[in-house]
Residue frames relative to the residue before (quaternion, step in Angstrom):
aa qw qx qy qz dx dy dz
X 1.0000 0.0000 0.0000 0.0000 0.00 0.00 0.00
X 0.4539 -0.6148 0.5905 0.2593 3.84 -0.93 1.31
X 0.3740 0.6779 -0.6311 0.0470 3.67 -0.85 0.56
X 0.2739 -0.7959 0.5229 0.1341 3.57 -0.22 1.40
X 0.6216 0.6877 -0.3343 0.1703 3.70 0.60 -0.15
X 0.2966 -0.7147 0.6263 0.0948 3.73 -0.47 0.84
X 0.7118 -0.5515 0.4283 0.0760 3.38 -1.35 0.62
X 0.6839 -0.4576 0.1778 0.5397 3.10 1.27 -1.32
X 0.7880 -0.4368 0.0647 0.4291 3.24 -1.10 1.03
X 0.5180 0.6665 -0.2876 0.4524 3.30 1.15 -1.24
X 0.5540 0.6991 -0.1964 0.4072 3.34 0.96 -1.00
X 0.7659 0.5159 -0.0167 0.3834 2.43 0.29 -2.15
X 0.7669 0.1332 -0.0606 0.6248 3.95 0.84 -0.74
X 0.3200 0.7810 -0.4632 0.2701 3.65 0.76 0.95
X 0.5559 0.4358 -0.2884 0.6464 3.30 1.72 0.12
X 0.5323 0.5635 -0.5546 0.3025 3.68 0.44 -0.49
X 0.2161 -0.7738 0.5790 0.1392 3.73 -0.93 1.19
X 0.6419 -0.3780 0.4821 0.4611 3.74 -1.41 -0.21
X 0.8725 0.1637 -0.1780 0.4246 3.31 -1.48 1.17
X 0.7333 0.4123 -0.4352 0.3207 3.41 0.97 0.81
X 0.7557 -0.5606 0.2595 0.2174 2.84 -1.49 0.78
X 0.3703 -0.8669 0.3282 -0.0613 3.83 -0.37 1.36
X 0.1837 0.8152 -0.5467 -0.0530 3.53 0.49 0.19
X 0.0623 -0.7830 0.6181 -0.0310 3.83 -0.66 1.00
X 0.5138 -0.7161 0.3986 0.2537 3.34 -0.84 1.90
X 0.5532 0.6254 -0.4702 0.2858 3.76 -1.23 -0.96
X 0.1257 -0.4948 0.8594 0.0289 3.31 -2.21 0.67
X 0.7976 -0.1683 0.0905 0.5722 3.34 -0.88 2.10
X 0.7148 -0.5378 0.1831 0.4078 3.60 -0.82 -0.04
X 0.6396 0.4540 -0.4699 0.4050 3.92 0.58 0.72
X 0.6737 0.1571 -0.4713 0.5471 2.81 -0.99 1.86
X 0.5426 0.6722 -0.4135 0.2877 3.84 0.82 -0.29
X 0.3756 -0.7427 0.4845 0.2694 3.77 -0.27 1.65
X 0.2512 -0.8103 0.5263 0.0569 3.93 -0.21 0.95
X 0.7121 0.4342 -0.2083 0.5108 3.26 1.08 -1.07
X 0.7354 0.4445 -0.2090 0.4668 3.35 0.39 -1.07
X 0.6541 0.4573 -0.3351 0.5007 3.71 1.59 -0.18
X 0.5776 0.5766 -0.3207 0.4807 3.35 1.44 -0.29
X 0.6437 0.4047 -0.3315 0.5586 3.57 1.29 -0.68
X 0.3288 0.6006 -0.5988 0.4155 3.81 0.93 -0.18
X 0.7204 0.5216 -0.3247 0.3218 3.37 -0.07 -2.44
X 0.7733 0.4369 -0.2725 0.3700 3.58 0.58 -1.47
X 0.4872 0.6575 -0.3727 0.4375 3.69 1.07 -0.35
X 0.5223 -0.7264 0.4116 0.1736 3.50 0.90 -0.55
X 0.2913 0.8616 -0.2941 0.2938 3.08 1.93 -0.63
X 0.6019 0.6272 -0.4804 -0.1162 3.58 -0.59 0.31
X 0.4333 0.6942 -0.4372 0.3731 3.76 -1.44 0.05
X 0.2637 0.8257 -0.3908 0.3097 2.76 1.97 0.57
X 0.1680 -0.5995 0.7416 0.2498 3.73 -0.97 0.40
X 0.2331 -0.7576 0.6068 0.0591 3.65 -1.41 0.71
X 0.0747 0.7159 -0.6899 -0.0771 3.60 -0.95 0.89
X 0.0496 0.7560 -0.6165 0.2142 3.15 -1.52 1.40
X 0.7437 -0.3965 0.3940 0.3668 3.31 -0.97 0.47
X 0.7311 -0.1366 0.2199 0.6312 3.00 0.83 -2.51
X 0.8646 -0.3613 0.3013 0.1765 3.41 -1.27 -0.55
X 0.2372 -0.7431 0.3894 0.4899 2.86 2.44 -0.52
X 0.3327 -0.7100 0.6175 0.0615 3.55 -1.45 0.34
X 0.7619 0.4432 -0.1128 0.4587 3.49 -0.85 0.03
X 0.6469 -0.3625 0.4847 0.4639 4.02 -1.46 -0.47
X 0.7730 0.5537 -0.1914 0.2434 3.64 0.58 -1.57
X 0.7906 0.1919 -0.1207 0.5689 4.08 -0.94 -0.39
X 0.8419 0.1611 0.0448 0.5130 3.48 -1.34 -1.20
X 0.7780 0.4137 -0.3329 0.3359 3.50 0.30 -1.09
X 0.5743 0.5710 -0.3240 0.4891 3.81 1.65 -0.48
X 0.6572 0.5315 -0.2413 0.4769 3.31 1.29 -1.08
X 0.5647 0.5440 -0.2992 0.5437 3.80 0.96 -0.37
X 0.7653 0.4473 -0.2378 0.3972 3.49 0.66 -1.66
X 0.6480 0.5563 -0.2949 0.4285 3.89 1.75 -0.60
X 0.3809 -0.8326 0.2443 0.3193 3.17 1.64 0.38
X 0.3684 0.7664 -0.4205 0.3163 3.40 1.55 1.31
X 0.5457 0.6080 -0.3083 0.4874 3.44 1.72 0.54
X 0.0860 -0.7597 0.6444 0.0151 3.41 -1.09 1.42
X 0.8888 0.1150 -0.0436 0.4415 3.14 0.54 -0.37
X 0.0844 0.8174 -0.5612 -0.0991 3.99 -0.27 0.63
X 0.0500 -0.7515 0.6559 0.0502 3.61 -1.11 0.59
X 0.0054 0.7682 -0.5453 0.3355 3.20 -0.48 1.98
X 0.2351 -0.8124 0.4634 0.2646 3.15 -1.07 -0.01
X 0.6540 0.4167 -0.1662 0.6091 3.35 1.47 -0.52
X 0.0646 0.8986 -0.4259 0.0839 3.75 0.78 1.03
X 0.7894 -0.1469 -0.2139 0.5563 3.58 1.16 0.22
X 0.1185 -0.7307 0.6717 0.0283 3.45 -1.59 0.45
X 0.7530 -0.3869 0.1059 0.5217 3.62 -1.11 0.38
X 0.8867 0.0119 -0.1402 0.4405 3.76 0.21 -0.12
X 0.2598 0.6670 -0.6063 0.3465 3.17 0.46 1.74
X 0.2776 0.8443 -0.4386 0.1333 3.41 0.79 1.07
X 0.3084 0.5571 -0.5552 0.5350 3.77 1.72 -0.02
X 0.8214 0.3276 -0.2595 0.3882 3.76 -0.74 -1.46
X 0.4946 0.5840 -0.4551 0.4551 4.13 1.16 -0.26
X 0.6415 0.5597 -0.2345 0.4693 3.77 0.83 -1.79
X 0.7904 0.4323 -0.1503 0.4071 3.56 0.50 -1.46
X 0.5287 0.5695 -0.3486 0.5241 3.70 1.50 -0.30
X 0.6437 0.5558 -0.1941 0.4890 3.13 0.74 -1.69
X 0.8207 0.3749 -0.1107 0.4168 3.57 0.24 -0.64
X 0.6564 -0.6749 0.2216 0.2540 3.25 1.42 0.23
X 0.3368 0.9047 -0.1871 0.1817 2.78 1.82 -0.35
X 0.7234 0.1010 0.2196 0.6467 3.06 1.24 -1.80
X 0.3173 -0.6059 0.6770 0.2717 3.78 -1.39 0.22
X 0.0260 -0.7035 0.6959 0.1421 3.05 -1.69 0.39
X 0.3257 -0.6173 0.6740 0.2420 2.87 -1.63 0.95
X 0.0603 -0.7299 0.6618 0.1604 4.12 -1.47 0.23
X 0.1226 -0.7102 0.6905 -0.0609 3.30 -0.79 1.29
X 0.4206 -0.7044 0.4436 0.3606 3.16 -1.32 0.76
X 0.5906 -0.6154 0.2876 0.4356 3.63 -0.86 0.51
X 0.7314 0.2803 -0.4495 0.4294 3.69 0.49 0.15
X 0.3004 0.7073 -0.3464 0.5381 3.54 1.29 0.34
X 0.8368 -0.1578 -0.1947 0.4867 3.42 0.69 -0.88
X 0.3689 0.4734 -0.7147 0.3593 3.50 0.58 0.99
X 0.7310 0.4352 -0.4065 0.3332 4.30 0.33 -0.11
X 0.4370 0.5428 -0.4919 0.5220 3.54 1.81 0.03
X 0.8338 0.4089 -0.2446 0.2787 3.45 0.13 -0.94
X 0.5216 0.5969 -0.3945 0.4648 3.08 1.78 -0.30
X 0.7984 0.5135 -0.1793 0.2584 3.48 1.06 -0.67
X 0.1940 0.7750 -0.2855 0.5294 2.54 2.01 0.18
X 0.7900 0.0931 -0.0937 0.5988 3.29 -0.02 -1.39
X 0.6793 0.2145 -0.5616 0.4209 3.86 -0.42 0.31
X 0.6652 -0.5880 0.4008 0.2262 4.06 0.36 1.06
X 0.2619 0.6611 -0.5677 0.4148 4.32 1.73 1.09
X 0.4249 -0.5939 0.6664 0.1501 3.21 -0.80 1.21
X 0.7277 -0.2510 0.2289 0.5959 4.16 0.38 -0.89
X 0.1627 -0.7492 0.6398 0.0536 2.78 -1.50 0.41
X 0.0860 -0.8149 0.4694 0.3288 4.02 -0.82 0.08
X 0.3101 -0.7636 0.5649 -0.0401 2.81 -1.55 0.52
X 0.1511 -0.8563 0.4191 0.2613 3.76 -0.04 0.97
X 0.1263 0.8306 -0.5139 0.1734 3.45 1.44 0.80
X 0.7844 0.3596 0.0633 0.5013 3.94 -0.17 -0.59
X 0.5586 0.6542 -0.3940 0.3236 3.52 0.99 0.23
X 0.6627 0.2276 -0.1885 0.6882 3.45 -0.73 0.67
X 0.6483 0.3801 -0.4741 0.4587 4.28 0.43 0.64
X 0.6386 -0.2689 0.5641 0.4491 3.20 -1.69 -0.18
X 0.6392 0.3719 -0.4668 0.4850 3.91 0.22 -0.39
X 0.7687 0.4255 -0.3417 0.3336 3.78 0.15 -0.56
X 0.4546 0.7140 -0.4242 0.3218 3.47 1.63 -0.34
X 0.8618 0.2299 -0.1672 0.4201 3.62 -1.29 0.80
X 0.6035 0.6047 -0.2999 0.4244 3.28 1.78 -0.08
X 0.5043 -0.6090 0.5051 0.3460 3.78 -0.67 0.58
X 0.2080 -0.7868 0.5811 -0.0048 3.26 -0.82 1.87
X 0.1631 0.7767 -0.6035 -0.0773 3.50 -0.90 -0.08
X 0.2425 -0.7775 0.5521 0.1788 3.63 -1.02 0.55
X 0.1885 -0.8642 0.4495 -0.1247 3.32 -1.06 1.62
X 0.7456 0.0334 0.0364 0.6646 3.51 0.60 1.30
X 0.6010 -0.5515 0.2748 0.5090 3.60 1.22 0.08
X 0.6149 0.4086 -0.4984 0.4545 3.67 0.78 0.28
X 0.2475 -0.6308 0.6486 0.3466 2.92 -1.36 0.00
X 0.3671 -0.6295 0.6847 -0.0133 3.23 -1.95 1.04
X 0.2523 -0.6945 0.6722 0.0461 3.53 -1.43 0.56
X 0.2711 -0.7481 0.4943 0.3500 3.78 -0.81 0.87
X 0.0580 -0.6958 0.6828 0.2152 3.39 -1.32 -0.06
X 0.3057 -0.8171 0.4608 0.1631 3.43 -1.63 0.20
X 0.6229 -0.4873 0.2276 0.5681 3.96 -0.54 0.49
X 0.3249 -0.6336 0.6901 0.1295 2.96 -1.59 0.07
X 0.4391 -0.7127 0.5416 -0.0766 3.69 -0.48 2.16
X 0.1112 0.7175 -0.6853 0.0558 3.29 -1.03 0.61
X 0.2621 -0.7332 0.5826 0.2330 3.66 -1.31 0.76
X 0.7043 0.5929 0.0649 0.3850 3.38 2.00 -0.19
X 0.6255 0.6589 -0.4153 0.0459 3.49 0.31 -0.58
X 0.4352 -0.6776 0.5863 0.0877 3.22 -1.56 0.68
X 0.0980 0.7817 -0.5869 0.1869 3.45 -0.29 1.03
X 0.2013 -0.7339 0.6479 0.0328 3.29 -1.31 1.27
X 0.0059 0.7489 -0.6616 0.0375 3.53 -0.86 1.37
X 0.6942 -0.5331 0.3575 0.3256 3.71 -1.57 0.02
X 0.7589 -0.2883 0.0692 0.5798 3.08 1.01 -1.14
X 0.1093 -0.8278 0.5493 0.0337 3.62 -1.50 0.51
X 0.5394 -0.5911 0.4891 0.3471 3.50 -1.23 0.44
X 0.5835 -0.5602 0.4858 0.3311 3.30 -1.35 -0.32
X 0.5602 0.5430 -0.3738 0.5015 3.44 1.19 0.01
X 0.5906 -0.6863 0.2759 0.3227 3.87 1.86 -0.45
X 0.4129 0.7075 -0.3946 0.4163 2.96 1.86 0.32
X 0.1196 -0.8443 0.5216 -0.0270 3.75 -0.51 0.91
X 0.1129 -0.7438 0.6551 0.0700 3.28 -1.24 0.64
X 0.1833 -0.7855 0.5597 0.1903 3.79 -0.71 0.44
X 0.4385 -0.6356 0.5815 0.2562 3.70 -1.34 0.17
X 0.7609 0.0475 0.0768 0.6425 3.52 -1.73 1.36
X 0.8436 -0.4186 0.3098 0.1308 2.54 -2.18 -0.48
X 0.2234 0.7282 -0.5854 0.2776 3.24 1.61 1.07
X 0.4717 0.7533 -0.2792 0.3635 3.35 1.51 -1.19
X 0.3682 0.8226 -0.3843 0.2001 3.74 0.92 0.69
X 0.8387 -0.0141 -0.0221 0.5440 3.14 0.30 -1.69
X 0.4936 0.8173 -0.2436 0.1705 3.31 1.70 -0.68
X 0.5617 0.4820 -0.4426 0.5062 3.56 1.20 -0.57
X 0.7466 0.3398 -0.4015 0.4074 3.93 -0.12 -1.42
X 0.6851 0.5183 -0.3897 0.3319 4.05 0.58 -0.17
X 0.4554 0.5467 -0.4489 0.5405 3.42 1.37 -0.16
X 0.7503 0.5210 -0.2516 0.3199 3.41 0.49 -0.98
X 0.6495 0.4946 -0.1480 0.5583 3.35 1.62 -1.01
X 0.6838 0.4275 -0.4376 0.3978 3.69 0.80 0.11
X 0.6177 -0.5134 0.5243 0.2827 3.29 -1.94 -0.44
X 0.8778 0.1276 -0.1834 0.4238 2.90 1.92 -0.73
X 0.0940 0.9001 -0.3147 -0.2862 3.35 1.58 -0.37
X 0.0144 0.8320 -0.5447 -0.1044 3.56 -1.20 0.65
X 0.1653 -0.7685 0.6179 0.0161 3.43 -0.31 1.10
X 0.1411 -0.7062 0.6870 0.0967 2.98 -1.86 1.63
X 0.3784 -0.7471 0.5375 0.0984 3.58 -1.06 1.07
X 0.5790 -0.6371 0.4131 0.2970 3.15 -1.00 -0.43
X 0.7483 0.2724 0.1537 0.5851 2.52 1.96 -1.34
X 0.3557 0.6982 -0.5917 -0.1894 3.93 -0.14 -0.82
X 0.3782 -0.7376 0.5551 0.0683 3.32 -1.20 1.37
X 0.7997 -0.3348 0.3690 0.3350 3.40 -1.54 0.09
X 0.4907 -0.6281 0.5004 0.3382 3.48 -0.68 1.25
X 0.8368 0.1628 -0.1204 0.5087 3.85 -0.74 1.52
X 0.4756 0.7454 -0.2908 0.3656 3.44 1.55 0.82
X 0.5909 0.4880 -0.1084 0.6331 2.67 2.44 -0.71
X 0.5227 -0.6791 0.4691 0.2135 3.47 -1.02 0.62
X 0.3769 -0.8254 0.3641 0.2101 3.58 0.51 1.71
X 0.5241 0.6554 -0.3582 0.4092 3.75 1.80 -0.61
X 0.6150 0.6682 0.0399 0.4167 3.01 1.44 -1.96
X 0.5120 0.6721 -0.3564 0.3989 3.86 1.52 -0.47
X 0.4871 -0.6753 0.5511 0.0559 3.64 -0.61 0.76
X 0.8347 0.0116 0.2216 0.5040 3.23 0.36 -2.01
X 0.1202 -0.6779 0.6929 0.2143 4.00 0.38 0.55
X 0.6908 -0.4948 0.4756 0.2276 3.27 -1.93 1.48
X 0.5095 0.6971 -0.4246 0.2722 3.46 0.56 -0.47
X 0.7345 0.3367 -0.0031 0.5892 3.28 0.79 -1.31
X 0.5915 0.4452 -0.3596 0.5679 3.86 1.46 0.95
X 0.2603 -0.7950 0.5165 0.1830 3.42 -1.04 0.92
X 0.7489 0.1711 0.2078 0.6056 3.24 1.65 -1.30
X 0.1370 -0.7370 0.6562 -0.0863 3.11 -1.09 1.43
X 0.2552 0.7793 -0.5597 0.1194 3.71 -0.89 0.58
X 0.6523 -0.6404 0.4011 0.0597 3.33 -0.89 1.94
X 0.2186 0.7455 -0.6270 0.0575 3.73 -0.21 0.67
X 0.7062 -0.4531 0.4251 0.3397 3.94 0.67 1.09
X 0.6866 -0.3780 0.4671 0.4093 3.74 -1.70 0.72
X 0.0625 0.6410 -0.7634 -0.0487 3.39 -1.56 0.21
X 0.2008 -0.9235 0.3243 -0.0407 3.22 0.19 1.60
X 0.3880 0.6035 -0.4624 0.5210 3.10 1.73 1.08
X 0.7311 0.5672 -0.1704 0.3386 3.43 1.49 0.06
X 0.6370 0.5643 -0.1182 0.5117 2.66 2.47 -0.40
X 0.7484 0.5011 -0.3261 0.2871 3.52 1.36 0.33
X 0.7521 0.0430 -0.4347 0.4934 2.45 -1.12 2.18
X 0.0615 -0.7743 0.6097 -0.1580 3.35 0.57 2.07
X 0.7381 0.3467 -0.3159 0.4851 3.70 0.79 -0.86
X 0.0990 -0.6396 0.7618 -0.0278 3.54 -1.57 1.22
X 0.9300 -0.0137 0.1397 0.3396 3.45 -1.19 0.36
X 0.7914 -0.4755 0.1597 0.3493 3.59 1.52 0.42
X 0.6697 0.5021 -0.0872 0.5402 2.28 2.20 -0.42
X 0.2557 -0.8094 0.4506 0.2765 4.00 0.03 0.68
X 0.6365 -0.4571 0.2486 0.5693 3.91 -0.36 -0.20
X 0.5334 0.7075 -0.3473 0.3070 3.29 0.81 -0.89
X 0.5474 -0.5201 0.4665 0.4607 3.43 1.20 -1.10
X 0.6337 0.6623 -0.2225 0.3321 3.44 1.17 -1.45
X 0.3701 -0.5941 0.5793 0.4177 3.77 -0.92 0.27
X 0.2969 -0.6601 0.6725 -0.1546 3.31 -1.91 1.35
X 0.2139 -0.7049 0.6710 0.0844 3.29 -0.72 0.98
X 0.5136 -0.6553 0.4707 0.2919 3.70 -0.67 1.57
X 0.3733 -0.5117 0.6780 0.3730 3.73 -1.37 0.35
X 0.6590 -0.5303 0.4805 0.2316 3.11 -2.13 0.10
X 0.6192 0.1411 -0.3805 0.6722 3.13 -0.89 1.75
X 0.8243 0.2112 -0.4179 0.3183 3.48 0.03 0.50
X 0.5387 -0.7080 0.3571 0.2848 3.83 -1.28 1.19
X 0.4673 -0.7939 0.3028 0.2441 2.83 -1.43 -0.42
């Protein structure tokens, strides 16, 4: 019997060793696997390389995981914003390296990763300091810069809900980086809110087929995520949804 679930987060990242490489879902702080980044912190892990969006912000997720000094390396593209001052202090100070990719630059490194693109070009970064030292070539009259996938022995990825077989669906715009990183790790481990009954989820409605999941693990409602689950009759899940009160249809 397929049953991807783990007990708890702790669980869930109890193999993660020093010096590997991390991809952690989220844009700023929707879709961003809090729990499962908080058991990271407690794991002890460090020498982490980090792939992210950004830099985390705030006390909480990335921005705790930076401040426990278990980051070496972060490749992001959005690396500060009004209260990314842990990863500002720790830059400044030498602490860590960063890599900046532009952001569709590295949502198509990491996509390639998992659909198996040795490289791909991209005239993203030409004519910058990003395109310097990179292999240029000019295609149809543009010119174009290569880039290459982006590996991961890791990724962490916070969806809404999932079966036990690892099929996942995400809410709104948690739905960000998390599918192409499931795909782009060695391990992928998605916390959920939920994992329903094999056939609870709407097989149209799947996000991520289990295939490309290693691990599921339940961490309960977080009910800063649930307001206004019902749109148009429909709940995230896919399923029909009878609106709550005070809200149309």
């Amino acid at each position: 019997m397929i049953d991807k679930s783990v007990p708890s987060a702790e669980a869930a990242v109890a193999d993660v060793v020093d010096g590997a490489t991390v991809m952690v879902g989220g844009f700023g702080r929707a879709g961003q696997p809090i729990e499962l980044i908080d058991a990271l912190v407690e794991r002890g892990a460090s020498g982490l390389t980090i792939v992210s969006n950004n830099a985390g912000g705030g006390e909480e997720g990335l921005a705790r995981l930076v401040a426990e000094g278990r980051v070496a390396k972060v490749i992001c593209s959005f690396p500060r914003q009004h209260d990314s001052w842990i990863f500002d202090r720790a830059y400044r100070a030498g602490e860590l390296e960063l890599e900046l990719v532009p952001q569709g630059n590295l949502a198509e490194r990491i996509r390639a990763a998992g659909a198996g693109i040795g490289a791909f070009y991209t005239p993203t970064g030409v004519g910058t300091k990003l395109g310097e030292g990179k292999e240029r070539r000019t295609i149809a009259g543009r010119d174009y810069v290569l880039e290459f996938p982006i590996h991961a022995d890791v990724a962490l990825v916070s969806g809404f809900k999932a079966d036990r077989w690892g099929n996942v669906v995400y809410r709104k715009t948690a739905r960000n980086f998390g599918p192409i990183m499931a795909t782009a790790a060695r391990t992928s481990i998605v916390q959920v809110d939920e994992v329903v009954e094999l056939g609870g989820l709407d097989p149209e409605s799947v996000h991520t087929p289990g295939i490309f999941v290693d691990r599921i693990v339940a961490v309960g409602s977080r009910l800063w995520l649930h307001d206004g689950d019902f749109i148009g009759g429909v709940d995230v899940t896919g399923q029909p949804s009878e609106p709550r009160e005070g809200e149309g249809a």
